[in-house]
C-alpha positions in Angstrom: -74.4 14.9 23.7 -74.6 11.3 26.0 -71.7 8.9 25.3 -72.2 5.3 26.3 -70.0 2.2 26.5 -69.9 -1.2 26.4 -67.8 -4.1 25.9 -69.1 -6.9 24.8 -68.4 -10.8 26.2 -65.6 -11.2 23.9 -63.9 -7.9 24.2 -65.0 -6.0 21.3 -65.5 -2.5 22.6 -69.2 -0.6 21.0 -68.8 3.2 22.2 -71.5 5.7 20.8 -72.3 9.6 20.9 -75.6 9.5 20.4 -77.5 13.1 18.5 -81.0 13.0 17.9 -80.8 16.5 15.6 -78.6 14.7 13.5 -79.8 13.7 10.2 -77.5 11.0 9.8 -75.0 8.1 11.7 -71.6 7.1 11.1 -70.0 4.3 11.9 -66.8 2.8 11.8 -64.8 -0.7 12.9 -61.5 0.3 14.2 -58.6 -2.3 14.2 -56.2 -1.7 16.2 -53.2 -2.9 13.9 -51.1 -1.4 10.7 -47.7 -0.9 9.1 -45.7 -1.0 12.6 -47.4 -4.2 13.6 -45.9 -6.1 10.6 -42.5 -7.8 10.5 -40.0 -7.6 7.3 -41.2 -10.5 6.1 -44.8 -9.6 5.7 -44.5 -5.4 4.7 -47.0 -4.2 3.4 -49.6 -7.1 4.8 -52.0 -4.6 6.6 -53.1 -2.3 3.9 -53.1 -5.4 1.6 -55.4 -6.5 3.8 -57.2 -3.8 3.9 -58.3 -4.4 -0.2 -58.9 -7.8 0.5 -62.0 -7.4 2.9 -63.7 -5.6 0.0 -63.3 -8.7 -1.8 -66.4 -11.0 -0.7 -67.1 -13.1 2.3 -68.7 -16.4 3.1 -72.3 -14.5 2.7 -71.0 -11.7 -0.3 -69.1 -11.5 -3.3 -67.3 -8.3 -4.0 -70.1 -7.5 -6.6 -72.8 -7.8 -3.4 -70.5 -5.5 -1.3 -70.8 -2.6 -3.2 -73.9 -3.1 -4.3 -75.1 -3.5 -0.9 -73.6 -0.1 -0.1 -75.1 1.8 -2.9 -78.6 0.5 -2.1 -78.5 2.3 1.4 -76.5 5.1 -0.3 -73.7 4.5 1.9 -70.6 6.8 1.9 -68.5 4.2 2.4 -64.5 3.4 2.6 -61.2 2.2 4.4 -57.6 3.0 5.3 -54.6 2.0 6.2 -52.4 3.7 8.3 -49.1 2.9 10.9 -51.4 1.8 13.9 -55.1 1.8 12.4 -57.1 0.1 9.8 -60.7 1.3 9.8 -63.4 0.3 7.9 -66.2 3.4 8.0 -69.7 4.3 6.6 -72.0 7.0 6.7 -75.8 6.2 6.1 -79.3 7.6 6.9 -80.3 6.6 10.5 -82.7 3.6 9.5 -79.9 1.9 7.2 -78.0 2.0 10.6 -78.4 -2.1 10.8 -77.9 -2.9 7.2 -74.5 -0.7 7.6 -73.6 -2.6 10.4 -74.3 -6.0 8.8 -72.2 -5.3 5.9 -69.3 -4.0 8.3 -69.3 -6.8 10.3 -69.5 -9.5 7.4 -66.0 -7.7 5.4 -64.5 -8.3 8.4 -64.4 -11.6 8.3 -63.4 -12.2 4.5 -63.0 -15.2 2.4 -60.1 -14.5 1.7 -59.8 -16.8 -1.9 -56.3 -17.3 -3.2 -58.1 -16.3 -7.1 -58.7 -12.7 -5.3 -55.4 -12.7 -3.6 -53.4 -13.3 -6.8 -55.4 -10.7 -8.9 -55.7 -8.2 -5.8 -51.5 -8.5 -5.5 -51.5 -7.2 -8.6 -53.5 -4.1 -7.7 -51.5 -3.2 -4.6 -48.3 -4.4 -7.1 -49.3 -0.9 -9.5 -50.3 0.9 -6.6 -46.2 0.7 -5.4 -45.6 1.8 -8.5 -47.5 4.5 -9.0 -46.7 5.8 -5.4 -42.7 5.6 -6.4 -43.9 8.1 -9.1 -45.7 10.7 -6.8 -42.7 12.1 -5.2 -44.9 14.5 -2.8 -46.1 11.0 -1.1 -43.0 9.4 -1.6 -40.3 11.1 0.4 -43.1 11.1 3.5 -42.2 7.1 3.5 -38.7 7.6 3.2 -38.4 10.4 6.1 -40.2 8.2 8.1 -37.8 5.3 7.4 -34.2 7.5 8.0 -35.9 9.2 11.0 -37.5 6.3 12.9 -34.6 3.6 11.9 -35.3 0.4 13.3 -38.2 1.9 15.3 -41.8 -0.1 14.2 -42.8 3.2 13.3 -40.5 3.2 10.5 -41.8 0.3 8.3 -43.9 1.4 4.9 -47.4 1.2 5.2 -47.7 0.2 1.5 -44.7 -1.9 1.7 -42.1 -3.2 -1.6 -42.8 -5.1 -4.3 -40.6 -7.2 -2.8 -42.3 -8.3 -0.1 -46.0 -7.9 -1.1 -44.6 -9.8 -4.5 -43.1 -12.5 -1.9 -46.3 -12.5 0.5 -48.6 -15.6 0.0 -52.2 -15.9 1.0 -51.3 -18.5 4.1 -49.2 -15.3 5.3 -51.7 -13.1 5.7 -54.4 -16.0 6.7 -52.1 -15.7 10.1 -51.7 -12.3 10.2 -55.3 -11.8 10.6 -55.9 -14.3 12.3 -53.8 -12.7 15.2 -55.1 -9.2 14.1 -58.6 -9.0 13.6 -59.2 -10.6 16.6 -62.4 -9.3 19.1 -60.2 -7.4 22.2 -58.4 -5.9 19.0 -61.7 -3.9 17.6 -63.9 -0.6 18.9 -67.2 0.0 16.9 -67.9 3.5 17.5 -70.5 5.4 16.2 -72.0 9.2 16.4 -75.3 10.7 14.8 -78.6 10.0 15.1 -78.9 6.7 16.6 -80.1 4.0 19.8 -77.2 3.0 21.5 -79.1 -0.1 22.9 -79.7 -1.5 19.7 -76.6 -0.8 17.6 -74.9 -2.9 20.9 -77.6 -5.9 20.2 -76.9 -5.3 16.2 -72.8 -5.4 17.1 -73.5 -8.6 19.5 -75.9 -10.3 16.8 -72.8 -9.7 13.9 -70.2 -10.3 16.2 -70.7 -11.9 19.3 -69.1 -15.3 18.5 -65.7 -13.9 17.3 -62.5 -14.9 19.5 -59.4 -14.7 19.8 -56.6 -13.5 22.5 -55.7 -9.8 22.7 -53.1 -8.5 20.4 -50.3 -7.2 21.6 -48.2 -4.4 20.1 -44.4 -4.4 20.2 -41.8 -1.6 20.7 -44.0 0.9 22.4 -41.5 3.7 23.1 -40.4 7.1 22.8 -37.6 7.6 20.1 -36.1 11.0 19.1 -35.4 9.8 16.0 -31.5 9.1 14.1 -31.0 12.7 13.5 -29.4 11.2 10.0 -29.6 13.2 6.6 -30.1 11.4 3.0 -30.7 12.9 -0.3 -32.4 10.4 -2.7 -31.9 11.4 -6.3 -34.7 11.6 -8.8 -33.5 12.7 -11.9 -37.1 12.8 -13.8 -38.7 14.5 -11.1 -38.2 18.5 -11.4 -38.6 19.9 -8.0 -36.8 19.1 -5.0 -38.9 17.7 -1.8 -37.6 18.3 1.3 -38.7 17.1 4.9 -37.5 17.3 8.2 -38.6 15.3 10.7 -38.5 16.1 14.9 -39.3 14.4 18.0 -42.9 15.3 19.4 -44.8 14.0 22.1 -47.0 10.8 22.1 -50.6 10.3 22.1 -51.4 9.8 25.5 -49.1 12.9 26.5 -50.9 16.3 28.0 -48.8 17.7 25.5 -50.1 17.2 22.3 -52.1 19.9 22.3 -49.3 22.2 22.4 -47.7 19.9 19.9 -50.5 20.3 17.2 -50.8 24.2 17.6 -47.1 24.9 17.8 -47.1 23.2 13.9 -49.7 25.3 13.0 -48.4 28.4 14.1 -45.2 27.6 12.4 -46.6 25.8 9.1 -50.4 26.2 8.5 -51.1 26.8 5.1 -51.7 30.4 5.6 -51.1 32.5 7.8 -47.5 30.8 9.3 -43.9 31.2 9.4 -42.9 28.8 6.7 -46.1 30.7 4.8 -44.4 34.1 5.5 -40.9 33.0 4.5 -41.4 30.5 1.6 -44.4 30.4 0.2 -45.4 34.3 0.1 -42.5 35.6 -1.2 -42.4 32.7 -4.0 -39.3 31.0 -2.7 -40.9 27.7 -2.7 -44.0 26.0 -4.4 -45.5 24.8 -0.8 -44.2 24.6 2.7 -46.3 23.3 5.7 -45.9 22.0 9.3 -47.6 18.9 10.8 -47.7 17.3 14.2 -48.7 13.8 13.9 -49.0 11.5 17.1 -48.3 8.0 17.9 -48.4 5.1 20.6 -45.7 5.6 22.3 -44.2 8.8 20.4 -44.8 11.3 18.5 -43.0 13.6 15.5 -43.0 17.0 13.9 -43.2 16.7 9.9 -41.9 20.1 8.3 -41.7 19.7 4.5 -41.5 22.3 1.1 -40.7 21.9 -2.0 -39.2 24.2 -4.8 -37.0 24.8 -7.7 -34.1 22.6 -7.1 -31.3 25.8 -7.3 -33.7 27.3 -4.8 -33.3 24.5 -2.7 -30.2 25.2 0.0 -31.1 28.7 0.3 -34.8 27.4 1.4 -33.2 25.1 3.7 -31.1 27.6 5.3 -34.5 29.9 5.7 -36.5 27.0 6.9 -33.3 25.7 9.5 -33.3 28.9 10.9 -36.3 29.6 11.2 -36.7 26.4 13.1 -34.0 27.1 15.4 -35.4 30.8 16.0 -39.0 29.0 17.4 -36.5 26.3 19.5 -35.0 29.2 21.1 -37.8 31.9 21.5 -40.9 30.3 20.8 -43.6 32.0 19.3 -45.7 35.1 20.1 -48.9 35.8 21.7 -50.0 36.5 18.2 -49.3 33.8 17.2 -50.7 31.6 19.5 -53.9 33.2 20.0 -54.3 32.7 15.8 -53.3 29.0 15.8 -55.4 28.8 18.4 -58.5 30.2 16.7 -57.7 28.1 13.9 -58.1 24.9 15.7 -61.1 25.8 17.6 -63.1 26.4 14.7 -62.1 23.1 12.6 -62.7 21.0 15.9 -65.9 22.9 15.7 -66.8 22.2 12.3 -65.2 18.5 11.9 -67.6 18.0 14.8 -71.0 19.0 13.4 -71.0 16.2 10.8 -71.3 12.3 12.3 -68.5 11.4 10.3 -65.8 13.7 11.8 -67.4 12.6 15.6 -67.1 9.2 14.5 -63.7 9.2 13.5 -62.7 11.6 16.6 -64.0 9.2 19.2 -63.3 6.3 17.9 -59.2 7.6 17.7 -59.5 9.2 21.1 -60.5 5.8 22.3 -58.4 3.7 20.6 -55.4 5.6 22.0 -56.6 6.9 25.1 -59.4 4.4 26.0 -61.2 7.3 27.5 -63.9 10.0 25.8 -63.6 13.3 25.1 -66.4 16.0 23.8 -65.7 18.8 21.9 -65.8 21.3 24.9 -63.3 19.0 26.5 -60.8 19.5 23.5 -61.5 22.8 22.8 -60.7 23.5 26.3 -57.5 21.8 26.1 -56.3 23.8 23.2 -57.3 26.7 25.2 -54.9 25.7 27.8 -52.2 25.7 25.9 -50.1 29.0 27.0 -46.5 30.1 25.7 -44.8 28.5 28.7 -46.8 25.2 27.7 -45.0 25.8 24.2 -41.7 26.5 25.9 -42.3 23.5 27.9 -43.2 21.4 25.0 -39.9 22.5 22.7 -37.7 21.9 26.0 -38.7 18.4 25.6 -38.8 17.9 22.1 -36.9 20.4 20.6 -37.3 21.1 16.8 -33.7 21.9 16.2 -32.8 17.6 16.6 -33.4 16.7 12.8 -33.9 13.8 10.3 -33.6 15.2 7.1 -34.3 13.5 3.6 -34.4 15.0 0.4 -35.9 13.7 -2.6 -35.6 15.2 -6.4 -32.4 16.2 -8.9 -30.1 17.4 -6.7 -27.2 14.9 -5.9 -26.2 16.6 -2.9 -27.3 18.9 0.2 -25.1 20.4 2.9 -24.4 19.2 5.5 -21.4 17.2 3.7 -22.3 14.2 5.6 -25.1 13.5 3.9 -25.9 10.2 2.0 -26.8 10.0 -1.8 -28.5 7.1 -2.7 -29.6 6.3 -6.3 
């Protein structure tokens, strides 16, 4: 399918895969900015932000905003994450420019201290209901022990703390040095003319400004290898997650990366599936490669009956240690591998997984891929890329957190925090 590029005067980047059997476009404005971008004093600022562009403009109220979506029938929505906010819809092909208007006009928000006030509020509850999900919550603390004082450590939602603390002058500045032109692609996939969605991009946004934002602490990091046990006593499983080096976005390597976590926890069909799950040792157990500028990290998580919980541990140590020192089998491989190729396949027939996957790739890579070019990669990917992969990250270096009843895991060394 042709891909084109262009960047406009200001440095906003438009990039576009253009399908004219598609029966709809996507298209999404990805800020290059999130939870690692934010100092102590302002935690949590990004994804607050994130609820504040929904909240009128100069031309809309929040009422006109989602009206205006639903009158084009818009799928339509945002997120937050350590390195991205990105603000997305999914229309028929001839709503294409009244999509892009609305896009365009959130991102520059009023930003009214009434909305701010009521909207802290929201994000205020949203902390608190998070602190009572601990599936979600022990993900923010495993990231915290692992990363330390990495970037990639700081909570996307933030505290109540410092979002209670954060004033509407604070984030003014933040976005002000964020949301800035050189710091946006516009990507879009479906059925759509590149030519014109670059004039409608140009006519929405072809007098913003601003100097390039930079990112700090862009490095590699193979974590604190540090184990904590946080102690819930109202919560009735225990959660546990382990957290490994992995390779970073940009690396070759990645590919290896993501198939090695399935092989070892897909939802069916893995190890941890095999060991845990099957034989009803533990409520869920899964695997997860996730990738980052600079770094990346291995996520391998269950959860379980908390007298279960050493034992599982033990299993789930060993078993780690088994694929640092052998690897995994043809089998194995050749099944991950199958896996992979058909949800590449299938994210990619909709506009909205293209969407997404371009406008990542090139928000990372600053280069485009197709389909054939990733399934080829994954293809690629041979047990001695595997072995080469675990020689340089190896699975067996370990940030562990737990999070539930129990007061205390071995090794001894660990920290209980109430």
């Amino acid at each position: 399918m042709p891909f084109e590029s262009q960047m406009l005067d200001n440095g906003l980047q438009v990039i576009g895969e253009t399908n004219p059997a598609a029966r709809s476009v996507a298209i999404g404005f990805f800020v290059r900015t999130g939870a690692r971008d934010e100092t102590a004093e302002v935690s949590g600022v990004s994804h607050f932000l994130e609820h504040m562009l929904f909240k009128g403009t100069p031309r809309r109220t929040a009422l006109d905003v989602n009206r205006d979506f639903d009158l084009i029938g818009a799928n339509y929505n945002a997120f937050t994450s350590e390195e991205n906010t990105v603000y997305y819809c999914a229309v028929l092909p001839e709503y294409l420019p009244q999509a892009a208007d609305i896009l365009a006009d959130i991102l520059r928000p009023s930003l009214r201290n009434e909305d701010f006030d009521m909207e802290k509020n929201v994000i205020l509850e949203e902390i608190g209901m998070y602190e009572d999900q601990p599936a979600s919550l022990i993900y923010d603390h495993a990231k915290r022990v692992h990363f330390a004082e990495h970037p990639l450590g700081n909570s996307i939602l933030g505290t109540t703390q410092s979002v209670g603390a954060l004033n509407r002058d604070q984030m003014q500045r933040y976005f002000d040095s964020r949301y800035v032109a050189p710091n946006i692609t516009v990507a879009a996939a479906g059925n759509f003319d590149f030519e014109k969605l670059v004039d409608l991009i140009e006519d929405n946004c072809g007098d913003w400004n601003g100097p390039p934002a930079r990112r700090q602490g862009i490095r590699q990091t193979n974590g604190s290898g540090a184990t904590e046990v946080l102690i819930k006593d109202k919560v009735t499983q225990e959660h546990v997650v382990i957290v490994s080096p992995g390779p970073p976005a940009a690396s070759p390597l990645r590919y290896a990366a993501s198939t090695l976590a399935l092989a070892v926890g897909d939802g069916s069909g893995s190890r941890l599936y095999w060991s845990l799950v099957d034989p009803g040792l533990a409520d869920s157990a899964d695997c997860s490669f996730h990738e980052y500028d600079g770094t990346g990290s291995f996520y391998t998580a269950f959860s379980c009956e908390p007298k279960r919980t050493q034992k599982n541990l033990t299993i789930v140590q060993r078993l780690l240690q088994a694929v640092q020192q052998k690897g995994i089998t043809e089998a194995e491989l050749t099944q991950a591998k199958n896996k992979i190729a058909a949800r590449v396949v299938r994210a990619g027939e909709r506009s909205m997984g293209r969407m997404h996957d371009i406008g990542m790739t090139w928000t990372y890579l600053h280069k485009y891929r197709t389909i054939d070019d990733d399934l080829k990669a994954f293809e690629k990917v041979t047990l001695k890329t595997i072995r080469q992969l675990l020689d340089r990250f190896p699975l067996d270096h370990q940030s562990t957190v737990a999070l539930g009843p129990l007061a205390k895991l071995k090794p001894p060394t660990a920290k209980a925090k109430k």
